[in-house]
Each structure stands twice: as C-alpha cells, then as structure tokens.
N, C-alpha and C positions, 0 to 999 in steps of 0.2 A: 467495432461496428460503426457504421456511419452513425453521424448523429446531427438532429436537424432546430433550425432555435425555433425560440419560443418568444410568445408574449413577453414584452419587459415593464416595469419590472419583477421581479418574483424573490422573493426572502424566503430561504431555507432555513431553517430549523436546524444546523448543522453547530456541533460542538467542534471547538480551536482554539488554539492557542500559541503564544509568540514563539517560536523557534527558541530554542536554546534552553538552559535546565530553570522550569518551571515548576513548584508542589503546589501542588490544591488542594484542599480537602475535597472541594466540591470547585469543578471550573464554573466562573461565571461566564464565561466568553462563546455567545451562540448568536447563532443569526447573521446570516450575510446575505446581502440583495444585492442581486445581479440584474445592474439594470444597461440601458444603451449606451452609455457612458461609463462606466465602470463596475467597481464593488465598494458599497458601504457599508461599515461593520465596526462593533464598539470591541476593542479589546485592552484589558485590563481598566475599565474605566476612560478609555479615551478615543473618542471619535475619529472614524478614518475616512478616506471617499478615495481610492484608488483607482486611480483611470487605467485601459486596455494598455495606453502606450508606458504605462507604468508597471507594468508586469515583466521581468527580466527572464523568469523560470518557471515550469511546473513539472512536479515532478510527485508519479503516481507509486506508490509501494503498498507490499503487505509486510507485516511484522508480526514474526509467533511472538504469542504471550507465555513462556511455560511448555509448550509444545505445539505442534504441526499443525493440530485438530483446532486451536486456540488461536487465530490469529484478527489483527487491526489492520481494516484501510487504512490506508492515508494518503494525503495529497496535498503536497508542500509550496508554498507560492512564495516566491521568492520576488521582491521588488527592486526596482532601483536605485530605491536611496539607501540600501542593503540591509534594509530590515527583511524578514516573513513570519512568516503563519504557517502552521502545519492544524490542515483540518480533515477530520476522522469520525467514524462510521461508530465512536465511544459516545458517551453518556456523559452528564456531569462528575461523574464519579471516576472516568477515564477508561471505562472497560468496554467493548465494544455491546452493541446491541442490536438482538433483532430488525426491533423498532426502528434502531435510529439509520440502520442499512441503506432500505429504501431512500432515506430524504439524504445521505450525503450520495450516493448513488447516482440522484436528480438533481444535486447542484455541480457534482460534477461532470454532469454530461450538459447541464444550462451551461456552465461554464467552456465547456470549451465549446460549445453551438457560438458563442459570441467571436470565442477567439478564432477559430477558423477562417473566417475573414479576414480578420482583420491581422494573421499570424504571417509575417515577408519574412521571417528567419531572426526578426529580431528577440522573438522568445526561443528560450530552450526549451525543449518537449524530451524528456527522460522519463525511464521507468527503470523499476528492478534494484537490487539492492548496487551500492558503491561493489566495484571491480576488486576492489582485494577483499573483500568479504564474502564477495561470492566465489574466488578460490580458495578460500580458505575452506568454507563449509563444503564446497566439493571434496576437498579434500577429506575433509573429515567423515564424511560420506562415505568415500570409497574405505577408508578404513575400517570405517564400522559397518560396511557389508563384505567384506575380507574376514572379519572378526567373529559375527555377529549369523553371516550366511553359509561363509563359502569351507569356513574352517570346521562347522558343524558337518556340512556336506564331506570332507574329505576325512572325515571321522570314522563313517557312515559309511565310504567306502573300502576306508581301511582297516578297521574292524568288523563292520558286517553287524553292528548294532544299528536298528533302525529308528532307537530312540534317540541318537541324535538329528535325525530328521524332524524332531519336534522344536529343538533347540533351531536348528536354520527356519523353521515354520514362525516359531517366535522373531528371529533378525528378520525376515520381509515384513511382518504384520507391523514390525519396530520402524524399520527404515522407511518403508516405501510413502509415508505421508509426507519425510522430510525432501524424497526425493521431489514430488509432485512441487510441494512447495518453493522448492530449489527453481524447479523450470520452471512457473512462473514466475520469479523472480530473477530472470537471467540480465545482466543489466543490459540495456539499450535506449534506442531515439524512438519516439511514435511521431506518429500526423493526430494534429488533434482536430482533423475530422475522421481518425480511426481509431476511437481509441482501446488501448488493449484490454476486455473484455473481464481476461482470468485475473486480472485487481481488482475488479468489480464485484464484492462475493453477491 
C-alpha cells in the first residue's frame, strides 16, 4: 500500500538483532530511530548511526514458528560495510507478539516513507522466502496434498466408503494454511513506496 513519511525523528520500540547465529536468553537489542539522516541503534552494546546512503538491502519475510498458524515478521537491513540486522515483530524473548506487531509494523512502514525518495536503485527491495526454498516447500506441498487430499478422495471413490472423505477433509484443514503461507511468501522485488501488505500481519 502507498505509504506516506512522517515527523523525524521517531524511535521504535522494535526488537533486532545482528544477522547471523545469535542466543539470547533475553535480546537486549531494541529501539531504532528513524530520523532524516539515517538510523540510530545500540546493538549488542555498541552504538551505531547508519545513514540512507548506507543501506545496500531490505528485505521483508514471514517465517512459521512450528507451524502456518505461528509465524514472525521480519525485516532484514542489510549495509554496506556488510554487516545487518534482522528486525521482527518478537519480544525479548524472541517469540513474536501481539503488542509488539503494531510498533515493528510502524517502523517499517517510517522506514521505507524515508527510503522512497531517496531509493535510485542503489538499494535492493526483496520479499519472500530465498528461490530454492520456495521450490522446495512447493514441492513438498504438492505431495502432501496428493497424500493427504487427493488419495483419500480416490479411496472414496473407489471403494464407495465415505469415511474417507473425512481423511481428505483432515489434508485441506492440514495443508491449506501452508499453502496461503507459501503465497505470500513467493520470492520477489517490491517498490518501497508499495510495500507488500501480506508481510505485514
């Protein structure tokens, strides 16, 4: 949806942390202010001020937790001195939240209100999961509605028992969250004065 800026600067409430395999008990890493000049934000203990012309990538995903029903924002900002941050709609604790919805929600839509202007192709704008993991999970998709739907159905009509109509009624109630999931998740490029909507829960 278009999206229009605002007042600068303004600090989000938004929990992140550095790219790459991180454990926390509890992350201490929150808070990023989005002001006319950049992004300033403390992670792991050290002070940052990252300017617009310093941002190389953004890239917006969902990720299931455990299953379809259970999934994280995220929204990965990648720099050009090859460091990033991956910041998400989680808690300290890492798990996503209600609460915290809203505020990464509005720093990612403050966030690209700035970049739109100032975006001549030298950032990336991506969404959706990496290309071979989204054939992958297609694939495994179709399997498990082959499996799960179509093989109950041809049961059903080759024997003429209707209680396998209960078993294909279980494989859609199973599958069809992964599928919604799937498509919005289909990888591609956005304008980040449009940004894709169905990441945004």
């Amino acid at each position: 949806m278009p999206i229009s800026s605002r007042a600068s600067p303004q600090t989000h409430d938004v929990y992140f942390a550095a790219a790459g395999f991180r454990v926390y008990w509890s992350n201490p890493n929150h808070g990023i202010t989005v002001g006319d000049d950049g992004l300033a934000f403390t992670v792991d203990g050290a002070q940052r001020a990252i300017g617009w012309s310093d941002i190389a990538a953004v890239h917006l995903q969902i990720a299931a937790l455990g299953s379809a029903a259970n999934t994280i924002d995220q929204c990965k900002l990648d720099f050009t001195d090859g460091s990033a941050i991956v910041v998400s709609n989680a808690t300290a604790s890492g798990l996503p939240s209600p609460a915290q919805t809203p505020v990464y929600r509005d720093f990612v839509r403050d966030l690209h209100a700035h970049l739109a202007p100032r975006a001549s192709g030298a950032i990336r704008f991506s969404a959706g999961m990496a290309a071979w993991r989204y054939r992958t999970l297609m694939i495994t998709l179709v399997i498990a509605g082959l499996f799960f739907i179509v093989t109950p159905l041809g049961l059903t009509l080759f024997t003429g028992d209707w209680h396998a109509l209960i078993l294909a009624a279980t494989g859609v109630a199973f599958v069809w969250p992964f599928v919604v999931l799937l498509s919005k998740s289909a990888p591609r490029a956005y304008s980040p004065d449009a940004l894709p909507d169905e990441l945004l829960s």
